[in-house]
C-alpha positions in Angstrom: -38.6 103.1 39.1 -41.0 106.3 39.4 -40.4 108.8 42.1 -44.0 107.9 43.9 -43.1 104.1 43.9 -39.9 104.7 45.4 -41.2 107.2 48.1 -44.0 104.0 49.1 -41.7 100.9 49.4 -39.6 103.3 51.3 -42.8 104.4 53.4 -43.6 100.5 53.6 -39.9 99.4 55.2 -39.6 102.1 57.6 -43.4 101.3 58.8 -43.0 97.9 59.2 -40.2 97.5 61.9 -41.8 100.5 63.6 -44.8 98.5 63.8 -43.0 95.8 64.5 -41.1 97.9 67.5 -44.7 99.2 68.2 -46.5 95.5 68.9 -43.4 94.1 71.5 -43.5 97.8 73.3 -47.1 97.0 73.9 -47.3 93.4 74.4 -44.7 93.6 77.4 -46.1 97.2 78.8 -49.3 95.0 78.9 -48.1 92.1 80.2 -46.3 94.4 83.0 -49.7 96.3 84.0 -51.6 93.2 84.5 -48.6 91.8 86.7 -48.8 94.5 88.7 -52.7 94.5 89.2 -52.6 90.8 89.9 -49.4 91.6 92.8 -51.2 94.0 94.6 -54.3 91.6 94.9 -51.7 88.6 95.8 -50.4 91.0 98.3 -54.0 91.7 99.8 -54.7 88.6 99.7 -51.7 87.1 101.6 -51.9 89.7 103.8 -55.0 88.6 104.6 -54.3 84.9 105.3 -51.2 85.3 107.7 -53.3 87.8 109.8 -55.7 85.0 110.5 -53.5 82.7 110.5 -51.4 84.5 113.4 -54.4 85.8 115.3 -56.1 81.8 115.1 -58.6 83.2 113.3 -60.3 81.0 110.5 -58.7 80.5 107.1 -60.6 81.8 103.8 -62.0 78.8 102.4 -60.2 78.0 98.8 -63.4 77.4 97.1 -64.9 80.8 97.8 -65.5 82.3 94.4 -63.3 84.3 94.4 -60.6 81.6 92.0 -57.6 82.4 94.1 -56.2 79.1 95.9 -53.3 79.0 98.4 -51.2 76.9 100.0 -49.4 76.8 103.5 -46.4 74.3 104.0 -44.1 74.3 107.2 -40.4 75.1 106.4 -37.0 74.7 108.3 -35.2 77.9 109.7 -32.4 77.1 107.0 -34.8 77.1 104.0 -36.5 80.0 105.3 -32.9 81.9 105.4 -32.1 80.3 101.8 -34.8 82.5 100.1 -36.6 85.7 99.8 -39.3 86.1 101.7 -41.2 87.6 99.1 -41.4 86.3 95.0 -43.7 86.6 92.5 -43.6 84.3 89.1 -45.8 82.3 86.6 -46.9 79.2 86.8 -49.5 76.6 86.0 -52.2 75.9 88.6 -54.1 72.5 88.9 -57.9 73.9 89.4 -59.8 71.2 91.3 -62.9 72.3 90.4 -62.4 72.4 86.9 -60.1 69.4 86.5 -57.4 71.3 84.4 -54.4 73.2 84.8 -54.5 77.2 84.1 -52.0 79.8 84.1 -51.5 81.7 86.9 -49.9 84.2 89.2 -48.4 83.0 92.2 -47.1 84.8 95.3 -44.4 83.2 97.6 -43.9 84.6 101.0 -42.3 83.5 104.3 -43.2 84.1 108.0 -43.1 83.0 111.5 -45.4 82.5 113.9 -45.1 83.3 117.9 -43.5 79.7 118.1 -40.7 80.3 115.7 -42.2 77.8 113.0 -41.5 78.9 109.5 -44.1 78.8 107.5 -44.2 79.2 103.1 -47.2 80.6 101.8 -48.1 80.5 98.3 -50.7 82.2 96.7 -52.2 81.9 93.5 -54.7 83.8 91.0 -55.6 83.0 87.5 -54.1 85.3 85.1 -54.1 85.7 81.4 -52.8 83.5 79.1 -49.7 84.9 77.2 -49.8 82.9 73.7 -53.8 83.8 73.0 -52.4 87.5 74.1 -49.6 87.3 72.1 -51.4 86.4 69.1 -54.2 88.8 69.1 -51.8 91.3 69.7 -49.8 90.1 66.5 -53.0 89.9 64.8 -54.0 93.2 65.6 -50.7 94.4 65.2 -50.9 93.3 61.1 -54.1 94.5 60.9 -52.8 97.9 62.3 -49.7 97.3 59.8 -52.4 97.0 56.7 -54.3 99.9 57.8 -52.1 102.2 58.1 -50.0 101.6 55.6 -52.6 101.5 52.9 -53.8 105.2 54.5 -50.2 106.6 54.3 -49.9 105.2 50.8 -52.9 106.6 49.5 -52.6 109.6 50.9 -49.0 110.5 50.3 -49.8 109.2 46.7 -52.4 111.9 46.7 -50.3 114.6 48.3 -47.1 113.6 46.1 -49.9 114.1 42.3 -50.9 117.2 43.6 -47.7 118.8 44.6 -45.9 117.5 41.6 -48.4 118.6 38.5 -45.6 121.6 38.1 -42.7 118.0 37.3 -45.4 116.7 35.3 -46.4 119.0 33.4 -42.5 120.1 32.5 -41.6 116.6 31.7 -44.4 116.2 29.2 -43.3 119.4 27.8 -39.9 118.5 27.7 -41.0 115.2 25.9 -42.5 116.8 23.1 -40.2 119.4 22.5 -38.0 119.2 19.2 -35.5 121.9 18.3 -36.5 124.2 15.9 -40.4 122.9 16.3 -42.6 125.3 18.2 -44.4 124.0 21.2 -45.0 126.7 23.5 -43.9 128.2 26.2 -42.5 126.1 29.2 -45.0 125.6 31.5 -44.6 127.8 35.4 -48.4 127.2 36.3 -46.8 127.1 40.1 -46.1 129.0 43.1 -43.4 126.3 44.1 -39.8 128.1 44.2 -38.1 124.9 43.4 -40.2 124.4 40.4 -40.1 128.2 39.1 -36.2 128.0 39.4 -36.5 124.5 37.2 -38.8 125.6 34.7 -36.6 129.1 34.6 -33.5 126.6 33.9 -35.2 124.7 31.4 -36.4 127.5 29.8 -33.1 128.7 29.4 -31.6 125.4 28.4 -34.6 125.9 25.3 -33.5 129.4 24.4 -29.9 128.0 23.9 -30.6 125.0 21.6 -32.7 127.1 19.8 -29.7 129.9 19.3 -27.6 127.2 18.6 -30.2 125.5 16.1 -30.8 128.3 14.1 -26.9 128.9 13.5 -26.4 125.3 12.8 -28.9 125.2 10.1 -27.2 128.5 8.7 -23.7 126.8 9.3 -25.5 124.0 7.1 -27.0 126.5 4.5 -23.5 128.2 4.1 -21.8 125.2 3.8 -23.6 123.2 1.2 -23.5 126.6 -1.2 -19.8 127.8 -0.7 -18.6 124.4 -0.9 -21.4 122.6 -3.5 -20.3 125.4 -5.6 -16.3 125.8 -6.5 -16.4 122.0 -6.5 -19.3 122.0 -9.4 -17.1 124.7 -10.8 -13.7 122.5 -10.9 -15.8 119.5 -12.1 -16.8 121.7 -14.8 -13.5 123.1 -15.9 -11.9 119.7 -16.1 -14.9 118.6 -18.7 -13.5 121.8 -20.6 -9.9 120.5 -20.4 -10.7 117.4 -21.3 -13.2 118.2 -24.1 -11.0 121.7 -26.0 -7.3 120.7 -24.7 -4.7 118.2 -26.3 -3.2 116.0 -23.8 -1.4 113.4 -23.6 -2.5 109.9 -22.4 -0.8 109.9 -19.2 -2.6 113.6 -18.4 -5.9 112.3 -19.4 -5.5 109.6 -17.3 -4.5 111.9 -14.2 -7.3 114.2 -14.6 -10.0 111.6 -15.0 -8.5 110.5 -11.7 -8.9 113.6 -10.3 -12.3 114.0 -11.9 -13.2 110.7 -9.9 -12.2 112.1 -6.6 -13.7 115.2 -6.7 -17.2 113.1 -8.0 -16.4 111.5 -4.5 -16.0 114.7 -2.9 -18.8 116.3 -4.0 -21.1 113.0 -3.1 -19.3 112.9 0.5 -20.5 116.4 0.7 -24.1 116.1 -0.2 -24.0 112.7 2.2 -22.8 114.9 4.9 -24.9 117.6 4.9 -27.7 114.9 4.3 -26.8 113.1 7.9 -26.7 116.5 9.3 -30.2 117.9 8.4 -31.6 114.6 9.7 -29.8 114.8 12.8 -31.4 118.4 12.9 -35.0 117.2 12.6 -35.3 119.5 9.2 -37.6 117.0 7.4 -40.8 118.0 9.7 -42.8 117.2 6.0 -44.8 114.1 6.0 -46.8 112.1 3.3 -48.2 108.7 2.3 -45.5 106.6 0.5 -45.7 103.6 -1.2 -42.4 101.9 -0.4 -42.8 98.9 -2.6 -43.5 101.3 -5.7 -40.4 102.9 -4.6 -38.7 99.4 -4.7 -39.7 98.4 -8.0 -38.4 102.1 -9.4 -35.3 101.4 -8.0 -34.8 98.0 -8.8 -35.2 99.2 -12.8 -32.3 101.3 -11.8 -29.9 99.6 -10.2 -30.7 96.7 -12.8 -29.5 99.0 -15.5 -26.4 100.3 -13.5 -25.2 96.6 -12.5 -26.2 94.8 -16.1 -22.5 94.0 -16.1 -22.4 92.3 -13.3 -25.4 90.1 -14.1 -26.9 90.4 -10.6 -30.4 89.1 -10.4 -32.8 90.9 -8.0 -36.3 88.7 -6.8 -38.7 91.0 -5.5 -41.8 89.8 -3.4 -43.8 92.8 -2.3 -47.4 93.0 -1.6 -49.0 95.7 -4.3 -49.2 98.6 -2.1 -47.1 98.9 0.9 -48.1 103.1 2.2 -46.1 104.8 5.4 -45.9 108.3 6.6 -43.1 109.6 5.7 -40.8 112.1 3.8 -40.8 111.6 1.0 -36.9 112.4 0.2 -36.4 110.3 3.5 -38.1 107.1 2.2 -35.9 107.2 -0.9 -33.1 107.6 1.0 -34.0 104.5 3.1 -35.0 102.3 0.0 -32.2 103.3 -2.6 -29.0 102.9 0.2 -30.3 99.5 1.2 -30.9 98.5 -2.5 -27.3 100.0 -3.9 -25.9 98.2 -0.5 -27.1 94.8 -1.7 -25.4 95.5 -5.2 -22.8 97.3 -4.8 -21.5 94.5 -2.7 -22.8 91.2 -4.3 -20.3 89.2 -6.7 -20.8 88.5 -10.2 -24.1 86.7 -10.6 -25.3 86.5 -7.0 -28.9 86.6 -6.2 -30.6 90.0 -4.2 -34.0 88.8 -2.4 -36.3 92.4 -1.6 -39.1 91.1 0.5 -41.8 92.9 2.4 -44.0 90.9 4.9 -46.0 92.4 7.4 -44.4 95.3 8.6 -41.2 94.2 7.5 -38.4 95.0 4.7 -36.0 92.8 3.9 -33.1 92.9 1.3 -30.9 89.8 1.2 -27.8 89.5 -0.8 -24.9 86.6 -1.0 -21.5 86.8 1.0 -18.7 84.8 2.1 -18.5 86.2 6.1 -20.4 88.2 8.0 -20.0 91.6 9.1 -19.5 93.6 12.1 -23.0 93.8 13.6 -22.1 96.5 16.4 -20.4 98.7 13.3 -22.0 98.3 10.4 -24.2 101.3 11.0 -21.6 103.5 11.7 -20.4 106.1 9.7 -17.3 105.7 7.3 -17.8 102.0 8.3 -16.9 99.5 5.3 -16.2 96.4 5.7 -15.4 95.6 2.8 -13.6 98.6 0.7 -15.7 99.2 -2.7 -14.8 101.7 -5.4 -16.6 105.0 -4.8 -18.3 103.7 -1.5 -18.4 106.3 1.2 -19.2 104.4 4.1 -21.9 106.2 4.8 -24.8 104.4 3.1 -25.7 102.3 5.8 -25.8 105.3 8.0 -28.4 107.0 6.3 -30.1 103.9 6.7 -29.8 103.6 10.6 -30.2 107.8 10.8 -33.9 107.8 8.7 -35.0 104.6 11.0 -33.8 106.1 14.0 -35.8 109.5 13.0 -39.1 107.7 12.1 -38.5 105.3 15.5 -37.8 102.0 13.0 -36.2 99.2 13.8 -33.2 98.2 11.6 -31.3 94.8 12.3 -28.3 93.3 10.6 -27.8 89.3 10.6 -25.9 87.0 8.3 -28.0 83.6 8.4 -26.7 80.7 5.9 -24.4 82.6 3.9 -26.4 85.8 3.5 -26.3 89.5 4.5 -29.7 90.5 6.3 -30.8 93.7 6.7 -34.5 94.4 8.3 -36.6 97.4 8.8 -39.7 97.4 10.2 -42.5 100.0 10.7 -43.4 99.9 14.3 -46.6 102.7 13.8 -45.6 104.2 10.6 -47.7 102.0 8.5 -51.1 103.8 7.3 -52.5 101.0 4.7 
């Protein structure tokens, strides 16, 4: 989840039972004030009433216009005793002249005339009706709710893009930066300390891979001569031993042994150093190759190599099949699947090279399937084969992964699978 999505739903949560807080604060503050301005006129108004009353003046008539209504009921001393003298609470009022009951506010008081008679007085006023309140202030409460958060979004949305262009900008540089490629400087277009420090550090971190880049690619220069070279050397001086000494059978056989490990050595070695250069991004060149050309050149090959084993390799590939590549990269891709598929067929199995779409496929014949989470591995074999490496398929996996390819292994109806398909990398 981005940074700015997470800062909103957090924004949104924390606004909501706020809000929420907000709308019951007000509701019952609201309800409070107009309780209190309808009490002090029930107080006026009784007030008024048991004056007259007491004094024998005339009572105010109910019907007045002025919607308050009251009523006056004789009590006994012992019911007067039994409760305040003075309560206020809610109610529902039959109005006469209306024909229909409202909600109202009603006053209950107690006094006592000059005779001792206990008298109850209750006094009533229409008052506002708390589910219509309630709702428009939940109504307006939402609307508030939208509001607001939609202005807070937008404009912490706007606040968060301009004070993180610095994090932008550093991350896009950081996404196109390759060792030992030159992109530039790290962008610091920012008076931000906490930004200056970070592109400072990632600068840094760039000035160490680089170091360590360059002296890799010497390690790998150094490497392939000092060792490339005594063993071309030895290979050579057995050739003379066996070609201008007499030897017996027995050493003949040893040092053709020998020769056949060192030819392992020597093709471990170039493997190696292979992997390692790819790993290192040192194949920045790019052309237009035609892969299925590439197959059908390999396919003469491997057809001459593997005569004995009478292996018979279908091909159906369109007439041109062009990607960007390397070209040393594509035939690394195209020969270690093919020598894969027959290297490790049986006598008189059946290869099947397809290419449809954006797809290669190279099927051969086997008895069980492989390990799919290992088979791209290196030093991987599944099945031990004289003068494998292991390493074939790993070239494979290496040159897709460089290119962004996608590479698949599955064994479907007695066959080994292997897929690679051009996600962008196809120009015609």
């Amino acid at each position: 989840m981005k940074l700015i999505y997470r800062v909103v739903l957090r924004l949104s949560l924390f606004l909501l039972p706020l809000l929420a807080l907000w709308a019951m604060l007000f509701y019952f503050t609201m309800e409070d004030e107009i309780n209190d301005e309808a009490d002090d006129a029930l107080d006026n108004y009784s007030e008024l009433i048991i004056m007259r009353m007491l004094s024998g003046n005339d009572l105010p008539q109910t019907g007045d216009g002025s919607n308050n209504s009251y009523l006056i009921i004789p009590v006994q001393e012992a019911y007067a005793n039994a409760r305040s003298h003075v309560r206020y609470y809610d109610a529902e009022v039959y109005i006469p002249e209306k024909h229909e009951t409202e909600p109202a506010r009603i006053l209950s008081t107690i006094f006592r005339d000059d005779d001792g008679q206990y008298y109850e007085l209750r006094v009533a006023t229409p008052t506002f009706e708390k589910n219509d309140l309630m709702t428009t202030v939940l109504g307006w409460s939402v609307f508030l709710y939208v509001i607001l958060l939609i202005t807070v979004v937008s404009l912490t949305a706007w606040v968060f893009h301009r004070s993180m262009r610095p994090l932008y900008a550093l991350l896009n540089w950081l996404d196109s930066y390759k060792p030992g490629t030159v992109v530039g400087a790290v962008p610091c277009d920012t008076d931000i300390t906490e930004f200056r420090r970070l592109s400072a550090a990632a600068q840094a971190a760039v000035d160490r891979s680089e170091e360590m880049f360059e002296r890799q690619k010497q390690f790998i220069g150094n490497a392939s001569h000092e060792l490339q070279t005594p063993l071309a050397v030895l290979g050579a001086r057995m050739d003379w031993l066996l070609d201008n000494t007499e030897l017996s059978e027995e050493q003949m056989g040893e040092i053709l042994q020998m020769k056949d490990t060192l030819g392992r050595i020597v093709r471990l070695n170039k493997t190696l150093l292979l992997l390692t250069k790819i790993d290192n991004n040192q194949f920045p060149e790019s052309s237009d190759v035609d892969i299925a050309a590439m197959l059908r050149e390999q396919k003469e090959v491997y057809d001459e190599m593997f005569a004995a084993r009478d292996i018979c390799c279908c091909m159906k590939l369109p007439e041109t099949f062009t990607v960007r590549m390397n070209d040393a990269l594509a035939s690394v891709l195209v020969t270690n699947l093919l020598r894969n598929a027959y290297r490790h067929s049986a006598h008189g199995a059946r290869v099947d090279v397809t290419i449809s779409g954006r797809m290669l496929t190279v099927v051969n014949d086997g008895d069980a399937p492989l390990d799919g989470a290992h088979i791209f591995e290196r030093f991987y074999q599944g099945s031990k084969r004289e003068g494998s490496t292991g390493l074939g398929l790993a070239l494979v996996k290496a040159v897709s992964d460089y290119y962004g390819l996608r590479v698949r292994y599955d064994f479907v109806d007695g066959r080994h699978m292997f897929s690679v398909e051009w996600v962008q990398s196809v120009v015609g």
